[in-house]
Backbone as ProteinMPNN parsed JSONL, in Angstrom:
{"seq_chain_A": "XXXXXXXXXXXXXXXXXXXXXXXXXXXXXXXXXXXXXXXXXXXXXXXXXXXXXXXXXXXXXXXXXXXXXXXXXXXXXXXXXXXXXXXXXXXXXXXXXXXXXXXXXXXXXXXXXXXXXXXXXXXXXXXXXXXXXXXXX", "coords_chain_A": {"N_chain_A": [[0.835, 6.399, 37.617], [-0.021, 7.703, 34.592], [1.955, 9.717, 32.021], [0.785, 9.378, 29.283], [-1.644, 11.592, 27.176], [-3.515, 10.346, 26.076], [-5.357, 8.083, 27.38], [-5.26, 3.876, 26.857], [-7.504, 2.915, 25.403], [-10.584, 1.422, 24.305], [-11.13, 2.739, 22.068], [-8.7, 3.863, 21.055], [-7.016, 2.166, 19.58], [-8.517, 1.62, 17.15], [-8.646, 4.177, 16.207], [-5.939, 3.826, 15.786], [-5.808, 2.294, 13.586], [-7.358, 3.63, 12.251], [-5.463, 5.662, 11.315], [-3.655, 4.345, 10.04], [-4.591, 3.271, 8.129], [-5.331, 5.284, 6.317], [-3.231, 6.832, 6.723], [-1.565, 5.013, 4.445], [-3.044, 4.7, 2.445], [-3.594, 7.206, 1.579], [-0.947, 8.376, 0.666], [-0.352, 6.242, -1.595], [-1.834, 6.647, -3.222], [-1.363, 8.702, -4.012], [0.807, 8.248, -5.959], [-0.925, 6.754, -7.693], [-2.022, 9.128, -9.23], [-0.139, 9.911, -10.108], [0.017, 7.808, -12.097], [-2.389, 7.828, -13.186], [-2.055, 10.724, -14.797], [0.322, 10.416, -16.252], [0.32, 8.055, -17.713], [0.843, 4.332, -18.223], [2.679, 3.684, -19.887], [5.516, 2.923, -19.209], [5.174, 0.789, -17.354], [4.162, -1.016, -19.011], [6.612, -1.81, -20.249], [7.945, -2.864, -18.702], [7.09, -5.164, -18.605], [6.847, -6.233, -20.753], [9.454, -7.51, -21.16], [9.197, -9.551, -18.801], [7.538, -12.324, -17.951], [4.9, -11.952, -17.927], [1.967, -10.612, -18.877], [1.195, -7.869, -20.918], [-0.985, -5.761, -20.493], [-1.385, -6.522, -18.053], [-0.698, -4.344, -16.962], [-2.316, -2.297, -16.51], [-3.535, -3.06, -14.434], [-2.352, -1.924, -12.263], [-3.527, 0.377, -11.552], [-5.954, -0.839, -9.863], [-4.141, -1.243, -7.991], [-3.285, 0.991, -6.88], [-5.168, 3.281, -7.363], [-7.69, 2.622, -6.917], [-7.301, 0.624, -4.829], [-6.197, 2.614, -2.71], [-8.273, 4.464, -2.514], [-9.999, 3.156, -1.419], [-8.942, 1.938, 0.633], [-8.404, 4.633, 2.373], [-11.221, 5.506, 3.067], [-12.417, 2.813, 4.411], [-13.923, 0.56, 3.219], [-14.499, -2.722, 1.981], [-11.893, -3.595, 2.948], [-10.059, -5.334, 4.467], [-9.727, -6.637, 1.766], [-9.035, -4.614, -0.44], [-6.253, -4.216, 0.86], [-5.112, -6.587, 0.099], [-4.984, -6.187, -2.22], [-3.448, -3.608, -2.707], [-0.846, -4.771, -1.951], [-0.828, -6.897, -3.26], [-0.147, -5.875, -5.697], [2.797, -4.179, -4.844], [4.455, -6.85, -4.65], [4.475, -7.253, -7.152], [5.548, -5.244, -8.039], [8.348, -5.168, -7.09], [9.035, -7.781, -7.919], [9.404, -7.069, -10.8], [10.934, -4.405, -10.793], [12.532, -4.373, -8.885], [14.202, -6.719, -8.679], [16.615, -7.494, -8.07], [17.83, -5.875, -5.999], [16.41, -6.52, -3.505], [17.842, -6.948, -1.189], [19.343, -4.679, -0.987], [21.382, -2.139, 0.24], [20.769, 1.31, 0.794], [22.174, 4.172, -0.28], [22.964, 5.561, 2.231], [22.653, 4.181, 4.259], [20.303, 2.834, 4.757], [17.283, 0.294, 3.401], [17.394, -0.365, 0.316], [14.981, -0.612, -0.687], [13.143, 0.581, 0.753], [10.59, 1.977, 1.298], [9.226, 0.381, -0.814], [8.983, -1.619, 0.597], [7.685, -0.567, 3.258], [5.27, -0.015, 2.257], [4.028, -2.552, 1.235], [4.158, -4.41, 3.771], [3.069, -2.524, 5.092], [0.11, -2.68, 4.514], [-0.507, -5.569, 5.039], [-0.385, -5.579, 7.466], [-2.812, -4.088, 7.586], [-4.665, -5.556, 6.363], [-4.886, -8.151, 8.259], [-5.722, -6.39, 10.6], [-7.895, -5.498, 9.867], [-10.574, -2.869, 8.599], [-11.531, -1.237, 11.421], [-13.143, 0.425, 13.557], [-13.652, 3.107, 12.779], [-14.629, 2.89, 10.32], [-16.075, 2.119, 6.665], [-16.944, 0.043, 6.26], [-17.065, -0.968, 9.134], [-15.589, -2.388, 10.799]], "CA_chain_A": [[0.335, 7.54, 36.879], [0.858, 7.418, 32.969], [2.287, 10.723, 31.363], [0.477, 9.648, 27.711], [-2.627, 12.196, 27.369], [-4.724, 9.754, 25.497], [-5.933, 6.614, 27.995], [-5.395, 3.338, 26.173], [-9.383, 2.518, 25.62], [-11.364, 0.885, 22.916], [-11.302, 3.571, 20.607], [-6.893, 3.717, 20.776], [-6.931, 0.812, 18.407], [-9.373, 2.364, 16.205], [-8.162, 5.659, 16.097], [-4.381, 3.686, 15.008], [-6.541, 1.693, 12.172], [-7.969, 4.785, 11.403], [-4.122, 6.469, 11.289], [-2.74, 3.599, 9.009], [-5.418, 2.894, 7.092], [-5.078, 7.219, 5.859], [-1.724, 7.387, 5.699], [-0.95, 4.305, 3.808], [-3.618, 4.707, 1.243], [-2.883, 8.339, 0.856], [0.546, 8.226, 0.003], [-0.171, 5.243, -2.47], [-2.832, 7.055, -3.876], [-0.234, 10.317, -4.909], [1.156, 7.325, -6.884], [-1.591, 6.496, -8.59], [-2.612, 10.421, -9.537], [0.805, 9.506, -11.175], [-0.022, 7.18, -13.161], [-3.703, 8.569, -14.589], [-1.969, 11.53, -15.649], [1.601, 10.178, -17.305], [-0.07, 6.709, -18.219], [1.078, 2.946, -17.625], [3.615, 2.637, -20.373], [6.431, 2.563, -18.169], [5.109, -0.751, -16.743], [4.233, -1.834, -19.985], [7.737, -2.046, -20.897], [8.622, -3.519, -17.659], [6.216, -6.351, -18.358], [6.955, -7.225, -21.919], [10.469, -8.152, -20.705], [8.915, -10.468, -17.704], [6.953, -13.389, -18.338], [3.549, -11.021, -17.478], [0.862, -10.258, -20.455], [1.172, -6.065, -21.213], [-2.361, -6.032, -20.058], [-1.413, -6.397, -16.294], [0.147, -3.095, -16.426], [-3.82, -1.488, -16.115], [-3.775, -3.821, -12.992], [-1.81, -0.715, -11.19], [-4.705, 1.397, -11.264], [-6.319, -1.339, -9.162], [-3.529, -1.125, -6.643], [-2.695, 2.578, -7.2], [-5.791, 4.206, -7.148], [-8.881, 1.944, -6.241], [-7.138, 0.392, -3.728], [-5.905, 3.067, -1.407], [-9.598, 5.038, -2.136], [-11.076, 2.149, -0.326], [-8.434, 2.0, 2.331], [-9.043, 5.976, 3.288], [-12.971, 5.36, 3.201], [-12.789, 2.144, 5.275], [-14.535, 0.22, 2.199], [-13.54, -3.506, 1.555], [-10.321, -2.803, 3.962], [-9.051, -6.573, 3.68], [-9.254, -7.235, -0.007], [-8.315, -3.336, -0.561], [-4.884, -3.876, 1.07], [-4.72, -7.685, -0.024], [-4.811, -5.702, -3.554], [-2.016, -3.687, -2.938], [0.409, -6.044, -1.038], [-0.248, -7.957, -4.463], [0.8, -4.473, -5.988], [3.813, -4.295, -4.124], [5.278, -8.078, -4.889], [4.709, -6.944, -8.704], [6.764, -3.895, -7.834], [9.521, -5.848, -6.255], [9.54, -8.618, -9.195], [9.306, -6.465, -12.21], [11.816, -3.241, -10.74], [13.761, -4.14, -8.165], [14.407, -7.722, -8.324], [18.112, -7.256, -7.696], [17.648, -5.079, -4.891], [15.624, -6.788, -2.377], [18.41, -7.274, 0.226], [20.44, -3.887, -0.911], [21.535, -1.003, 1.326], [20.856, 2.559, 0.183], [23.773, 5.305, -0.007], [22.683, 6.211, 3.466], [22.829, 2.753, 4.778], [18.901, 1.931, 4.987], [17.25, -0.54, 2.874], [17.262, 0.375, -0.454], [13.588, -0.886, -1.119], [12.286, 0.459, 2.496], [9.322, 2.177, 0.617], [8.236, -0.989, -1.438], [8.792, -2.52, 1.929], [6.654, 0.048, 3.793], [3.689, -0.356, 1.838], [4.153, -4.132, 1.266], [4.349, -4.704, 5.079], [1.943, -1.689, 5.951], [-1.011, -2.914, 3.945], [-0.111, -6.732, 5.358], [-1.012, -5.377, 8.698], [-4.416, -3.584, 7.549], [-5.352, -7.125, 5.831], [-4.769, -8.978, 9.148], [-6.627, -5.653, 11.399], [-9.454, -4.856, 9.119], [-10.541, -1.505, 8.91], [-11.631, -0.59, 12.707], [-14.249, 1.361, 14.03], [-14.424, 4.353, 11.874], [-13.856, 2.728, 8.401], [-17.381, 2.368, 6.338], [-17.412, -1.142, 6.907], [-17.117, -1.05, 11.284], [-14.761, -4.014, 11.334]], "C_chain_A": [[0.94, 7.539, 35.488], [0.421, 9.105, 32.44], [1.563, 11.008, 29.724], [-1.46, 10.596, 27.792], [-3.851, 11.331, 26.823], [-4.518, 8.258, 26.624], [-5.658, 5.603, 26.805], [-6.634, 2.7, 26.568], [-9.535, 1.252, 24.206], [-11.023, 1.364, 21.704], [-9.616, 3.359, 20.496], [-6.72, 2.916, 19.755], [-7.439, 1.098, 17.067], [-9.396, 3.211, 15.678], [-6.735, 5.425, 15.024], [-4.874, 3.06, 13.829], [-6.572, 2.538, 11.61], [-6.371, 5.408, 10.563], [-3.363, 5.9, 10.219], [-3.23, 3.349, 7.611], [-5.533, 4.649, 6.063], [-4.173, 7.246, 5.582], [-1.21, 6.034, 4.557], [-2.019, 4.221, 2.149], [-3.588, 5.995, 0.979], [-1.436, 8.601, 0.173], [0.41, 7.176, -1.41], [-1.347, 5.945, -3.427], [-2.301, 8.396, -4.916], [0.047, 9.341, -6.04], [0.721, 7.206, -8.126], [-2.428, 7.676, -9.412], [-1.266, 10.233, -10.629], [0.857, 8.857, -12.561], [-1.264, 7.557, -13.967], [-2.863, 9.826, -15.132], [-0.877, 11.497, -16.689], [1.077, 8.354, -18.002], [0.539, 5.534, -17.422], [2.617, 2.468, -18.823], [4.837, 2.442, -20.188], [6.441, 0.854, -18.052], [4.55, -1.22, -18.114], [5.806, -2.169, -20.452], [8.277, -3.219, -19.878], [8.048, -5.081, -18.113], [6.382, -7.133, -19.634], [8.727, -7.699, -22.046], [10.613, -8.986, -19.821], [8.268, -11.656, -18.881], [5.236, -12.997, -18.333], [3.423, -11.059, -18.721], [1.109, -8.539, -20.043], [0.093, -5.297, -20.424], [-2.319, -5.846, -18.532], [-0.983, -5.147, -16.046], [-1.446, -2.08, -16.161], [-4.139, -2.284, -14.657], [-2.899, -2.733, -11.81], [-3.278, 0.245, -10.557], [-5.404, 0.788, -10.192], [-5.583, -1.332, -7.715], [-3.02, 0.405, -6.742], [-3.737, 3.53, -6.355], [-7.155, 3.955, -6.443], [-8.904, 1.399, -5.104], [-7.074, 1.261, -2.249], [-7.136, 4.184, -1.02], [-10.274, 4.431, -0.741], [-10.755, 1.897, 1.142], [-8.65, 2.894, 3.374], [-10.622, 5.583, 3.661], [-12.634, 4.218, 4.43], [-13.6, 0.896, 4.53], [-14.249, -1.262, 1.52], [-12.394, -3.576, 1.889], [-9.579, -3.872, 3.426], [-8.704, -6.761, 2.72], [-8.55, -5.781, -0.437], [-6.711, -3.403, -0.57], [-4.479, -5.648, 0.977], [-3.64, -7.018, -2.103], [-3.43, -4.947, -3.657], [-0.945, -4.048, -2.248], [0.785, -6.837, -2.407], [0.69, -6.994, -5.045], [2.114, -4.414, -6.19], [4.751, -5.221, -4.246], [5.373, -8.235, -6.448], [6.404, -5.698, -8.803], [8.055, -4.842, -7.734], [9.758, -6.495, -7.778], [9.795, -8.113, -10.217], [10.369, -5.283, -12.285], [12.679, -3.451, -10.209], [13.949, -5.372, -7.508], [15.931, -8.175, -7.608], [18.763, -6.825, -6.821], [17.205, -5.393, -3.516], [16.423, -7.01, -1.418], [19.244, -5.657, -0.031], [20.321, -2.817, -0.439], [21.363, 0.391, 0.345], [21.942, 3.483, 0.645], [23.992, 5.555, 1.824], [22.235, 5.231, 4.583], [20.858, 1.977, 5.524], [18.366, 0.778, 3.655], [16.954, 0.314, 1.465], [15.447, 0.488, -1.423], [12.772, -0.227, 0.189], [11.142, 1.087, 1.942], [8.449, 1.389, 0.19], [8.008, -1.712, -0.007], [7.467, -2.061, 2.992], [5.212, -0.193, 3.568], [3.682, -1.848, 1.969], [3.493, -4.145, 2.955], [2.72, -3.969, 5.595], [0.488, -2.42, 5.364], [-1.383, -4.783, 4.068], [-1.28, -6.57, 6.599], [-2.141, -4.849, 8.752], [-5.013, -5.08, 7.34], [-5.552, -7.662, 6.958], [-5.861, -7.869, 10.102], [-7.722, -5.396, 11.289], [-9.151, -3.334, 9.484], [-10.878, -0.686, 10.251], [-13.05, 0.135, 12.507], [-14.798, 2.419, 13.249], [-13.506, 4.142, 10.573], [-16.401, 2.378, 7.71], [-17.867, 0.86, 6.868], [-17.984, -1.629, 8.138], [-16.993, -2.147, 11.479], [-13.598, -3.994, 12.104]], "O_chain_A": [[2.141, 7.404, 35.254], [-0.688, 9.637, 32.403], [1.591, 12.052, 29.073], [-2.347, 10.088, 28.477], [-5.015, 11.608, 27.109], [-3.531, 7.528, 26.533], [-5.739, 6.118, 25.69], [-6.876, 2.123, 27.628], [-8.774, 0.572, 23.519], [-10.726, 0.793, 20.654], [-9.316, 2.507, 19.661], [-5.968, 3.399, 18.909], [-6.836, 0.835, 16.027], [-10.06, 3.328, 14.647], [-6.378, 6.11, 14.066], [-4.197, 3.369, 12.848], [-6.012, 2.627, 10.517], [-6.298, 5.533, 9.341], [-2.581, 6.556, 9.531], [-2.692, 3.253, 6.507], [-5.988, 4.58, 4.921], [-3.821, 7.575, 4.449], [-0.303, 6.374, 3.797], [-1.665, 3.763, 1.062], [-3.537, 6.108, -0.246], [-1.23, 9.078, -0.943], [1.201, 7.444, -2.315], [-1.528, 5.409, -4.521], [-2.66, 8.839, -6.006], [-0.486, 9.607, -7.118], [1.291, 7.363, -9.206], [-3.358, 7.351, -10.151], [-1.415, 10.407, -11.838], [1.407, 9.143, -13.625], [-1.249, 7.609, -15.196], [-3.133, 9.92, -16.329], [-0.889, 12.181, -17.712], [1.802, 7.734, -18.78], [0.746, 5.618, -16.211], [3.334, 1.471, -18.746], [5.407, 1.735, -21.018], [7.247, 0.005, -18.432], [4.64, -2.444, -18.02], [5.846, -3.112, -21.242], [8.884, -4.236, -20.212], [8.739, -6.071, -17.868], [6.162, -8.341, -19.727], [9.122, -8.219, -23.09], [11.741, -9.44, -19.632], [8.437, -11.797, -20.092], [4.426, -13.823, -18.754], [4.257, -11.374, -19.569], [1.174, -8.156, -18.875], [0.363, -4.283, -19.78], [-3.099, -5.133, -17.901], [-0.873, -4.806, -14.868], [-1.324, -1.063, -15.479], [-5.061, -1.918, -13.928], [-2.947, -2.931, -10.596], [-3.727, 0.564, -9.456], [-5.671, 1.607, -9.313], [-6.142, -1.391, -6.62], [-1.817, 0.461, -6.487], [-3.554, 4.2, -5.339], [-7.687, 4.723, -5.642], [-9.865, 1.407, -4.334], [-7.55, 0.953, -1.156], [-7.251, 4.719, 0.083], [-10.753, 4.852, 0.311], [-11.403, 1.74, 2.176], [-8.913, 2.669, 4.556], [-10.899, 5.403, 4.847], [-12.573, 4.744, 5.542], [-14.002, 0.086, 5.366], [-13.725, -1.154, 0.411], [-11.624, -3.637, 0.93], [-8.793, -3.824, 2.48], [-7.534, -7.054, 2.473], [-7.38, -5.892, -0.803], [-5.976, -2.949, -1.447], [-3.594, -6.043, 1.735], [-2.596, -7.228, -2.721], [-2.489, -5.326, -4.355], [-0.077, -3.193, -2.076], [1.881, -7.275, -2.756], [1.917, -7.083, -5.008], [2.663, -4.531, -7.286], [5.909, -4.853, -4.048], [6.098, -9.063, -7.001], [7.518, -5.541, -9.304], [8.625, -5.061, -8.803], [10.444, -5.958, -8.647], [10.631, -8.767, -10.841], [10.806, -4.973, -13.394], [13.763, -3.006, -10.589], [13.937, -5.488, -6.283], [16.144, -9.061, -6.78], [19.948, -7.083, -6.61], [17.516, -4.723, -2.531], [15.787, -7.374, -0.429], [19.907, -5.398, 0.974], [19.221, -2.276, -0.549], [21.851, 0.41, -0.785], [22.463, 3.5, 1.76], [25.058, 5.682, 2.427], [21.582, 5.516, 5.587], [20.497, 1.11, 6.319], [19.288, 0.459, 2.904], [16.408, 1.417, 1.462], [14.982, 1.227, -2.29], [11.687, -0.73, 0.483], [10.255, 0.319, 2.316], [7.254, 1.397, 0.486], [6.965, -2.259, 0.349], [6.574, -2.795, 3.416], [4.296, -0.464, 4.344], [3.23, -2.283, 3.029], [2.312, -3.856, 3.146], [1.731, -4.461, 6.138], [-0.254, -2.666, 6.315], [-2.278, -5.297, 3.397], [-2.402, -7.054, 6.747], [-2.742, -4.955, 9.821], [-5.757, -5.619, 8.16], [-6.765, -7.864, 7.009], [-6.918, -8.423, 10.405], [-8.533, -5.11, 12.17], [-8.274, -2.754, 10.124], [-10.545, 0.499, 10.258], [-13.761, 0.296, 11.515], [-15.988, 2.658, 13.046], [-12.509, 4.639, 10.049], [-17.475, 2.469, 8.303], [-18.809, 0.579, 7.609], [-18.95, -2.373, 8.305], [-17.751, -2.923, 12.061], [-13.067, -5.051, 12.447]]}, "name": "protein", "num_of_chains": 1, "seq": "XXXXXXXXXXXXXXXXXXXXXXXXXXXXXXXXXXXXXXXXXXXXXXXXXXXXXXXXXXXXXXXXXXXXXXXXXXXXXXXXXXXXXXXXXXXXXXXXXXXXXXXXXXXXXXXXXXXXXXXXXXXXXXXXXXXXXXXXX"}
């Protein structure tokens, strides 16, 4: 006799697509409400101290705001969260290259956010969007 109220069915899988694919492009999407209303030249600065063109810093919006639209909808799911995974390995190289192994005050990782998304939007790429995304992959 199993205590969990939901049966694991068909839909269970579909339902957790649905669950990841929402929260991980909502949260990344606050982000990018961030950046249309204070701009990009933050990451322009970041970028004319890399080896990057200035120019890539409008390439956020693509993983900011277009991306995690498409992830809530269900819309292009793979390339969506291929987009920001790329995102994510910009993040890392350009902010917190120094960081990628270091502990936060409170002894977790001090990137576990960049990591979160990174990782989370890894595992949409590889699931597709599921059952109730627009696509129905």
């Amino acid at each position: 006799m199993s205590f969990c109220p939901i049966s694991a069915n068909a839909n269970s899988a579909h339902i957790g697509k649905l669950i990841l694919r929402v929260l991980v492009g909502g949260l990344m999407l606050l982000h990018g409400i961030n950046k249309i209303t204070h701009g990009v030249t933050f990451i322009k600065g970041l970028l004319s101290t890399s080896v990057f063109p200035e120019f890539f810093a409008y390439g956020v919006y693509v993983g900011e705001v277009l991306a995690p639209v498409l992830l809530i909808i269900g819309f292009k799911t793979r390339l969506a969260a291929l987009a920001l995974a790329i995102n994510m390995v910009f993040v890392i190289l350009l902010s917190h290259a120094s960081n990628i192994f270091s502990l936060s005050q409170h002894g977790g990782l001090a990137l576990e956010n960049v990591y979160f998304y990174l990782f989370a939007s890894a595992a949409i790429f590889f699931l597709g969007g599921g059952k109730y995304s627009v696509d129905r992959n």
